[in-house]
N, C-alpha and C positions, 0 to 999 in steps of 0.2 A: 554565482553561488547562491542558494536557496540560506533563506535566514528562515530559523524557527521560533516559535515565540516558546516564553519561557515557562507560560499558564497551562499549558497543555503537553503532556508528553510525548517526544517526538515518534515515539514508534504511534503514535496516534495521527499525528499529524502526516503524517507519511499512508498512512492507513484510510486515511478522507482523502490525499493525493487518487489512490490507487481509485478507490472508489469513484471519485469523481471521473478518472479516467476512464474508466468501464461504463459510467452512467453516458460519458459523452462520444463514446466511440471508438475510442483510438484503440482501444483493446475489444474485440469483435467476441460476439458467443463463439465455445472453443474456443479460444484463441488464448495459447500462455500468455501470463505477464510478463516482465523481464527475470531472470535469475533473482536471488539473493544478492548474489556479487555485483549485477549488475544495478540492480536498485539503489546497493551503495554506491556504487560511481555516479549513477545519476544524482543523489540525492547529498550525496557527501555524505554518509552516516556509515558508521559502525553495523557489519554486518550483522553481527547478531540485531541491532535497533530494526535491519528489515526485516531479518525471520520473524519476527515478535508480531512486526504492521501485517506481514503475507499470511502469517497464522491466523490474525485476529480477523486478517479481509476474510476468508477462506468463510471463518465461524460465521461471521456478520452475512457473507453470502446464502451459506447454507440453513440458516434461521430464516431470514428473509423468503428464500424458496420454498421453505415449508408451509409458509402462512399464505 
């Protein structure tokens, strides 16, 4: 089970997972991430806490691409 620290909000911490993931590979260009539902099962979190992280990855992505 993934422990989260208490300094930083977990839909955040969940949101640098994703990213990290994508920076390192495991999630390909094109390539979906997992559901919502399933982020929760991976991560143990309340699914709204994923919608929040995939909403903010999405933003964080699409800034990033502009620049």
């Amino acid at each position: 089970m993934l422990k989260f620290s208490n300094e930083v909000p977990i839909y955040r911490q969940i949101m640098d997972l994703i990213l990290k993931d994508i920076i390192n590979g495991t999630y390909r260009p094109g390539e979906q991430i997992p559901s919502v539902r399933e982020l929760s099962r991976i991560y143990s979190a309340n699914p709204n806490t994923c919608q929040r992280a995939v909403s903010y990855t999405h933003l964080r992505a699409h800034e990033t691409s502009l620049h």
